[in-house]
C-alpha positions as CSV (number, residue, x, y, z in Angstrom):
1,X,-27.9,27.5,-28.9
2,X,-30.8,25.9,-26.8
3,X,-31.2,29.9,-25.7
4,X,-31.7,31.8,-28.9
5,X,-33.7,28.5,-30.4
6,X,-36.1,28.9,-27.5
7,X,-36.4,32.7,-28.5
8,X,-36.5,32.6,-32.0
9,X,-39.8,29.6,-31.6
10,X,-41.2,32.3,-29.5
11,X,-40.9,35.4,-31.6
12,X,-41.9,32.7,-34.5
13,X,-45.0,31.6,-32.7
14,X,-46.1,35.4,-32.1
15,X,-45.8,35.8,-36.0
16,X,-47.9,33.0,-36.5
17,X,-51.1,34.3,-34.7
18,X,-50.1,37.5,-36.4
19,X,-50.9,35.6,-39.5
20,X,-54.2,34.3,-38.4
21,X,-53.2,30.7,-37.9
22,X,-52.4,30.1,-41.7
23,X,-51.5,26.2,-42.4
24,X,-48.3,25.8,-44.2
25,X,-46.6,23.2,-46.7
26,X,-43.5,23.7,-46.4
27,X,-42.4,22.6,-50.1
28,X,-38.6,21.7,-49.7
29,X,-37.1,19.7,-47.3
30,X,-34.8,16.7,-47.4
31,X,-35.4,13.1,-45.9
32,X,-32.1,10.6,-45.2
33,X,-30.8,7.8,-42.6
34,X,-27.1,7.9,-42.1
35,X,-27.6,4.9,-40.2
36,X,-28.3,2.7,-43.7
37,X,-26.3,-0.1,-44.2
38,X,-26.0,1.4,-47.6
39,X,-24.9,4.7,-46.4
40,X,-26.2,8.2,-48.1
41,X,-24.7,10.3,-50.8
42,X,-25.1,13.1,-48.8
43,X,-24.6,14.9,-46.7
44,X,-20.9,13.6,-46.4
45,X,-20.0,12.3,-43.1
46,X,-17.6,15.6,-42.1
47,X,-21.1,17.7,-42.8
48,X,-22.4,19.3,-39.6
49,X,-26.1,18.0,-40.8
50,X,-24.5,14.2,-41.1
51,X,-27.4,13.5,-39.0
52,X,-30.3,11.4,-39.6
53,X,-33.4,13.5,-40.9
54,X,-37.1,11.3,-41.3
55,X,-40.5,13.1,-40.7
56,X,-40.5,12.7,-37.0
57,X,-37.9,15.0,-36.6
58,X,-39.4,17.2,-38.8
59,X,-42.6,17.2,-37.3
60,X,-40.7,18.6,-34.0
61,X,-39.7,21.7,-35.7
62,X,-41.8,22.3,-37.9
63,X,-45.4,21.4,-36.7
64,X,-45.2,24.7,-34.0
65,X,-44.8,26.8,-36.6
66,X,-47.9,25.6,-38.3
67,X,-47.1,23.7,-40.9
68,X,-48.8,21.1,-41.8
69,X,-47.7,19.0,-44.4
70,X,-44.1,18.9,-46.8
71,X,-43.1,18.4,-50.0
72,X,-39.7,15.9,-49.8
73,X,-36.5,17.1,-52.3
74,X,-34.4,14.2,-53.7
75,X,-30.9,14.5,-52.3
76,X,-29.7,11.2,-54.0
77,X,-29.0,10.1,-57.2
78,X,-29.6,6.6,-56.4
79,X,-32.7,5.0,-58.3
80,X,-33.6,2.8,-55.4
81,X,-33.7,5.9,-52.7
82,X,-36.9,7.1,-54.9
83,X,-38.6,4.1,-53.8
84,X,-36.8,4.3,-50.3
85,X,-38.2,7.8,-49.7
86,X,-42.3,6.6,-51.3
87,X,-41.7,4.2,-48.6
88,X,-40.5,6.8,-45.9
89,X,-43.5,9.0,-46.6
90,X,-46.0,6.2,-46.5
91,X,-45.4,6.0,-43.3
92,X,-46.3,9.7,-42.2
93,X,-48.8,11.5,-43.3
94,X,-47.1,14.8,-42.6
95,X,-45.2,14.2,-46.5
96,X,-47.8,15.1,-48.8
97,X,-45.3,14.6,-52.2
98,X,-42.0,14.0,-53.1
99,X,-40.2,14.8,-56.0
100,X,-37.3,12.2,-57.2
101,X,-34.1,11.7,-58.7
102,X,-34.1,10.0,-62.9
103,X,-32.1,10.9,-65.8
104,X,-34.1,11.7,-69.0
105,X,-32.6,10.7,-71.9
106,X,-31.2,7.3,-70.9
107,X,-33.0,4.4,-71.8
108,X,-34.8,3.6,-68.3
109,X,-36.2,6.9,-67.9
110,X,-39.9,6.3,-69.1
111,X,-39.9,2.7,-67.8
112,X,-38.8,4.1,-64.0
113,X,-40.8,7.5,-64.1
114,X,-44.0,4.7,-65.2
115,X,-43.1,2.4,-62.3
116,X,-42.9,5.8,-60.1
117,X,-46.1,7.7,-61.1
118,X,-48.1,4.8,-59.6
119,X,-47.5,6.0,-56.5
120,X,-49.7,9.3,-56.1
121,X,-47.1,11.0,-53.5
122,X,-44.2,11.1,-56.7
123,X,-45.0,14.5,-58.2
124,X,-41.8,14.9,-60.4
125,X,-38.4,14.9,-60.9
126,X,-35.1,17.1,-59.9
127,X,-32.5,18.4,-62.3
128,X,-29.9,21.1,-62.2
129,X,-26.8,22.5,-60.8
130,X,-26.3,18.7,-58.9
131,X,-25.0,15.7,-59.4
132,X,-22.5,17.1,-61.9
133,X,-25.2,17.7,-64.1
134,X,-25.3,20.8,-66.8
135,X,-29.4,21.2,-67.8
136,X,-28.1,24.1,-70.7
137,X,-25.9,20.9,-72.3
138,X,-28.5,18.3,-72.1
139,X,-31.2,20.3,-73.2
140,X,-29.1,20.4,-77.4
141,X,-30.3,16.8,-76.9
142,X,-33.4,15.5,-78.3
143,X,-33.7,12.2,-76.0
144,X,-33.3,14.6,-72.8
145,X,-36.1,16.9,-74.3
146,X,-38.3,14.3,-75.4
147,X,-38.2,12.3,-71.6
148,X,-39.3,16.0,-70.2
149,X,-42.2,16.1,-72.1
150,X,-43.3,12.6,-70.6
151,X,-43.2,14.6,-67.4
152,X,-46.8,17.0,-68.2
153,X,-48.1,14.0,-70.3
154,X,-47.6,12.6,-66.8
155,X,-49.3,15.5,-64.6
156,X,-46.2,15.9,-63.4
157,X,-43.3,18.7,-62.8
158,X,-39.5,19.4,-62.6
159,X,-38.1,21.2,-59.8
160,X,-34.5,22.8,-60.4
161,X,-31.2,22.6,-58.6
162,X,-29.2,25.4,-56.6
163,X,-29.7,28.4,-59.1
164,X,-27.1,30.6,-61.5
165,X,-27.1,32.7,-64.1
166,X,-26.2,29.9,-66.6
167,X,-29.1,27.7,-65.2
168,X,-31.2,30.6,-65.0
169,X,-31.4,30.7,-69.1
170,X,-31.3,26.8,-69.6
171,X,-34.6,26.9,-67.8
172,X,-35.6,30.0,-70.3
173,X,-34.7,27.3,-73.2
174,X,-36.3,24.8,-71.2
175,X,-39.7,26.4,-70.9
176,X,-39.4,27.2,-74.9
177,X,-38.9,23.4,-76.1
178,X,-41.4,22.2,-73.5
179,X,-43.9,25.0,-72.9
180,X,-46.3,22.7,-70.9
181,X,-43.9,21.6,-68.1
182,X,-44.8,22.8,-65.1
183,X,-41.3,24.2,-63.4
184,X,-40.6,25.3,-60.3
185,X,-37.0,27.6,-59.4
186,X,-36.1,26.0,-56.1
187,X,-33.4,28.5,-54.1
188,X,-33.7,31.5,-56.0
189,X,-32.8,34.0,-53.1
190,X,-29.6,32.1,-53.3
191,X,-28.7,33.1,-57.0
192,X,-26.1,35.9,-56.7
193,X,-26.5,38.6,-59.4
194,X,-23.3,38.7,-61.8
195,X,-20.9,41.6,-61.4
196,X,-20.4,42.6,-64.6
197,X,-23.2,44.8,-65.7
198,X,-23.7,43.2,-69.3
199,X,-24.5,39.7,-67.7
200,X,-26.5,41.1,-65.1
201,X,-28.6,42.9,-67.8
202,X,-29.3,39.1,-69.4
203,X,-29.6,37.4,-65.8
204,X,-32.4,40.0,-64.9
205,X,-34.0,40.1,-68.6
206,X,-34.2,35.8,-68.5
207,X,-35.8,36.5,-64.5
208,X,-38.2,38.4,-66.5
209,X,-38.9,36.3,-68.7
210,X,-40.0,33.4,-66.6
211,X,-41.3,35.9,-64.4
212,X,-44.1,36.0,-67.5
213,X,-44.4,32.5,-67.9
214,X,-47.0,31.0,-65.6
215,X,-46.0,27.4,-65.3
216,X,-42.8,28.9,-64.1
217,X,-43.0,29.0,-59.7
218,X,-40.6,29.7,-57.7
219,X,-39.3,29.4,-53.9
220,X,-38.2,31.4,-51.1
221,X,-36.1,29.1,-50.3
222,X,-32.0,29.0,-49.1
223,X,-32.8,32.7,-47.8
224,X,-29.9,33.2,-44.9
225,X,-26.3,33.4,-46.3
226,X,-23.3,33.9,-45.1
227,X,-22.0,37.8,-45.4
228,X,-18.8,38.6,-44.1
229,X,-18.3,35.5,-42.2
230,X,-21.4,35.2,-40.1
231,X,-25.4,34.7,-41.1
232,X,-27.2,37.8,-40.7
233,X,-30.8,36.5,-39.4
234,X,-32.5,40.0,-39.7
235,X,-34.8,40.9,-42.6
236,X,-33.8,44.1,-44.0
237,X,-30.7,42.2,-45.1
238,X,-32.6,40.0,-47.3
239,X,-35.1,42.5,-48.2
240,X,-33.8,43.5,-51.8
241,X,-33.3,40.6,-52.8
242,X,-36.8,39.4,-51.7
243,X,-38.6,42.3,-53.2
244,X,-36.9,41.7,-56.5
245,X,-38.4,37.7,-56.5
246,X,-41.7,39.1,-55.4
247,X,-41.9,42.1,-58.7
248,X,-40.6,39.4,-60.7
249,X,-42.8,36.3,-60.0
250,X,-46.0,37.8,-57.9
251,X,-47.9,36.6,-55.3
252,X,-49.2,33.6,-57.5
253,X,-46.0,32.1,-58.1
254,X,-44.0,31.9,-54.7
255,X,-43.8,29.2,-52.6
256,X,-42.3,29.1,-48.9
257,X,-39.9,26.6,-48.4
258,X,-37.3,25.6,-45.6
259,X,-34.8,23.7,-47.1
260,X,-34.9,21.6,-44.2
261,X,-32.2,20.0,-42.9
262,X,-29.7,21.7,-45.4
263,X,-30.9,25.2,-44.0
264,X,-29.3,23.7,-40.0
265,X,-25.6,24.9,-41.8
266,X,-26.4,28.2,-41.2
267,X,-29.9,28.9,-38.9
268,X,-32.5,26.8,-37.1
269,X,-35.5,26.1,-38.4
270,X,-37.8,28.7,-36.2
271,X,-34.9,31.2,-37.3
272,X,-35.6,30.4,-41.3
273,X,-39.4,30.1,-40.7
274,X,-39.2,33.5,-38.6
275,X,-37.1,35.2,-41.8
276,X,-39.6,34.0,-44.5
277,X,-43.2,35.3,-42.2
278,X,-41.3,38.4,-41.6
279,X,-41.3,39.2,-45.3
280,X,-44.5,37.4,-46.1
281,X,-46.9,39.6,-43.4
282,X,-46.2,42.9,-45.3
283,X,-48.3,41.2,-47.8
284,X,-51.8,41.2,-48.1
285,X,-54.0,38.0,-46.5
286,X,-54.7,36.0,-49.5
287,X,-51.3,36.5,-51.0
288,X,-50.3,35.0,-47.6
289,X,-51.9,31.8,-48.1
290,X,-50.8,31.8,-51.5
291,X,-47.3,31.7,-50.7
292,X,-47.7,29.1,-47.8
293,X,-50.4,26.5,-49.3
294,X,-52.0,27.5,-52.2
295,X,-49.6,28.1,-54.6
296,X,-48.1,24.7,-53.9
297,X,-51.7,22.9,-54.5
298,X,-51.3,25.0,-57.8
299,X,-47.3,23.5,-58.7
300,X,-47.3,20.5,-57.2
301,X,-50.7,18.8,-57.0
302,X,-49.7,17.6,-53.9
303,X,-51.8,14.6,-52.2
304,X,-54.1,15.4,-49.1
305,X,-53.8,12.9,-46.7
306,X,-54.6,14.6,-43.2
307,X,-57.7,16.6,-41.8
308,X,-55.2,19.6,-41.0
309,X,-54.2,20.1,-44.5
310,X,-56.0,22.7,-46.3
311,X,-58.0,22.0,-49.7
312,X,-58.9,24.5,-52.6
């Protein structure tokens, strides 16, 4: 393992003067402390990533391949962990947002997102396909609906959870009830297509949809899968599906993201990096730095708080 990780940073830091030295947020990743006295609510303890992930570890793996700053992705439910991961990122200047865990449509919602927002770094919230949660059911209710809309009143956005077909169109319904709200698709080369060509036809036609909505971004994120028992790490596996996001959303609208530590189940970091600049240096130069900074300036509003981070 220490082999091919040694040869996959190599072949990743060749790509990166290949790209001309372009910083990088890398706009999902995952911060947790097994060693709480509290515990964590995931991963579980039989996970092979049940191991503690803060930004100094991060900054190992990721600050070679030039990035430069992160966007943290709620991986609790807990209300106190929002606070717990402000106070994380305070600490390293490396976290340049996160987005949080809170339930719109209970009665603590606007109270806890108010308490929240004073802290620049909290750029939103998380809701989807986690935590037992169904956004398509909770969007037929008007309390749900009406706690989103605090979110653009807020300058704030909602970043979605592990992608379907059935999530897929709540977000369509989403975007129609609350056209303002900024949204961003997080995992959307993980999103298999149906089988059956009829639901296909409306996964691809809602795609397109959003695909025409411009506070709709997405990320290449959760990019290596497993096929046939083993994770192919070369590009032209992934190339389809990659293609497809790009005609559907443009250079405007993507955003590269790791998935960090999640993404360790199946590749190393320099191996998911390596995937993602493979695809990305077919492109032109300024739709490179769109995918790797500027487009997450544009979604998140994230907060610059060291020299190396870039600046529109």
């Amino acid at each position: 393992m220490k082999r091919r990780e040694f040869l996959t940073t190599v072949v990743a830091g060749t790509l990166a003067a290949a790209a001309k030295n372009i910083p990088v947020i890398d706009s999902h990743i995952h911060l947790f402390d097994v060693s709480r006295m509290q515990g964590v609510p995931w991963p579980p303890k039989d996970s092979p990533i049940y191991r503690t992930a803060l930004p100094d570890r991060l900054r190992k793996l990721a600050v070679p391949h030039g990035v430069v700053g992160a966007i943290e992705i709620e991986c609790s439910p807990w209300f106190a962990d929002n606070q717990w991961v402000l106070d994380v990122a305070h600490k390293d200047a490396i976290i340049v947002g996160t987005i949080g865990d809170l339930e719109p449509g209970t009665a603590s919602f606007a109270k806890q997102l108010e308490t929240l927002h004073k802290n620049p770094l909290f750029r939103g919230i998380r809701y989807g396909n986690i935590w037992d949660r169904d956004l398509g059911k909770k969007l037929a209710d008007p309390s749900f609906v009406n706690d989103l809309k605090l979110l653009p009143e807020a300058g704030l956005v909602l970043d979605t959870a592990n992608p379907d077909p059935a999530l897929i169109h709540s977000v369509v319904h989403l975007t129609d009830q609350v056209p303002n709200l900024t949204v961003i698709v997080d995992h959307l080369p993980e999103l298999t297509p149906p089988a059956d060509p009829i639901a296909r036809k409306k996964c691809d036609a809602d795609l397109q949809l959003l695909g025409q909505r411009k506070q709709v971004f997405t990320k290449l994120s959760g990019i290596v899968r497993v096929d046939k028992g083993h994770v192919p790490l070369d590009l032209p596996f992934y190339r389809d599906r990659l293609d497809h996001i790009w005609g559907t959303f443009g250079a405007d609208r993507i955003l590269f993201g790791s998935d960090w530590p999640n993404s360790d189940q199946w590749a190393t970091y320099p191996e998911v990096f390596k995937l993602a600049q493979e695809f990305i240096l077919s492109k032109d130069a300024a739709s490179q730095e769109k995918f790797y900074w500027k487009n997450s300036v544009r979604a998140y509003s994230w907060v610059k708080r060291d020299p190396s981070q870039p600046s529109v």
